[in-house]
VOGU-3710 file (C-alpha; in Angstrom, 3 decimals, decimal comma):
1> xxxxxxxxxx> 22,839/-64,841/-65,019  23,070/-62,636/-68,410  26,313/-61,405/-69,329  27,626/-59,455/-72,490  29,670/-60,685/-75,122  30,934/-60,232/-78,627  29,930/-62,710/-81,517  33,106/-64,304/-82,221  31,967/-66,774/-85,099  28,704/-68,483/-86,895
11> xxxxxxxxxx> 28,689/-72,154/-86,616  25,779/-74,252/-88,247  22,465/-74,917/-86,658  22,494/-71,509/-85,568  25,204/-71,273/-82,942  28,060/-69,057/-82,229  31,035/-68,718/-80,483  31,076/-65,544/-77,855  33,752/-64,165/-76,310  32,467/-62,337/-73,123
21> xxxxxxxxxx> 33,920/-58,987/-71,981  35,340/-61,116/-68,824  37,541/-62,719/-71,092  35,373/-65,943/-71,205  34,577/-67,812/-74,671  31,872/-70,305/-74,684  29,126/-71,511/-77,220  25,597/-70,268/-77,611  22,681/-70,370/-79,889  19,630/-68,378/-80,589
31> xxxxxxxxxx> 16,427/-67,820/-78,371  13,231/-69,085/-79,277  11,953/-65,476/-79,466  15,473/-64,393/-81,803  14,412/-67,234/-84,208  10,802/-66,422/-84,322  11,439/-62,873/-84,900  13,861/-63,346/-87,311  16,365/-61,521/-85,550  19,753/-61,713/-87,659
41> xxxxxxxxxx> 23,206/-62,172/-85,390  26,715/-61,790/-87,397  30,199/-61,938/-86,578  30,630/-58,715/-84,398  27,428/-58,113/-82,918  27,551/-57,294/-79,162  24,954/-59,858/-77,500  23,387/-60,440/-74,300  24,029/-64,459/-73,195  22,062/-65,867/-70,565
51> xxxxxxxxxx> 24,776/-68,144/-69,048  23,652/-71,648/-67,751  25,218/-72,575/-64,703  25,097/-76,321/-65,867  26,127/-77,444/-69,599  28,559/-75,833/-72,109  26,298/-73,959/-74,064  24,174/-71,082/-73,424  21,275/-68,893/-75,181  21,712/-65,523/-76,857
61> xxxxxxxxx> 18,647/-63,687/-75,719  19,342/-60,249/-77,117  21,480/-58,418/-79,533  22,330/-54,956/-79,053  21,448/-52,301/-80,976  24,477/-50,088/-81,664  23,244/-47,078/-78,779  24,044/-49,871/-76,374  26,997/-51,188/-77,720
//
């Protein structure tokens, strides 16, 4: 299930916190893809998570460009 969220805060190893727009915060890191591409996320960004249903943290598959935010 993907959600959207906003980028809360960077954490090493390329993480973040992200609050979702339901209110929920919970811990994700970068996509394969984000990290090939070099694909920079900071503080603020609107982002798509893919939420696991098992685990605490989940992937950041997408960040918005600003037409979508």
């Amino acid at each position: 299930m993907e959600e959207l969220g906003t980028v809360e805060e960077a954490l090493p190893s390329l993480r973040f916190r992200v609050k979702l727009d339901t209110g929920r915060e919970l811990l994700g890191y970068l996509s394969g893809k984000m990290r090939q591409d070099n694909i920079r996320v900071v503080v603020g960004d609107r982002v798509r998570v893919k939420v696991e249903p098992v685990g605490n943290v989940h992937r950041i598959v997408r960040r918005l460009e600003w037409r979508e935010r």
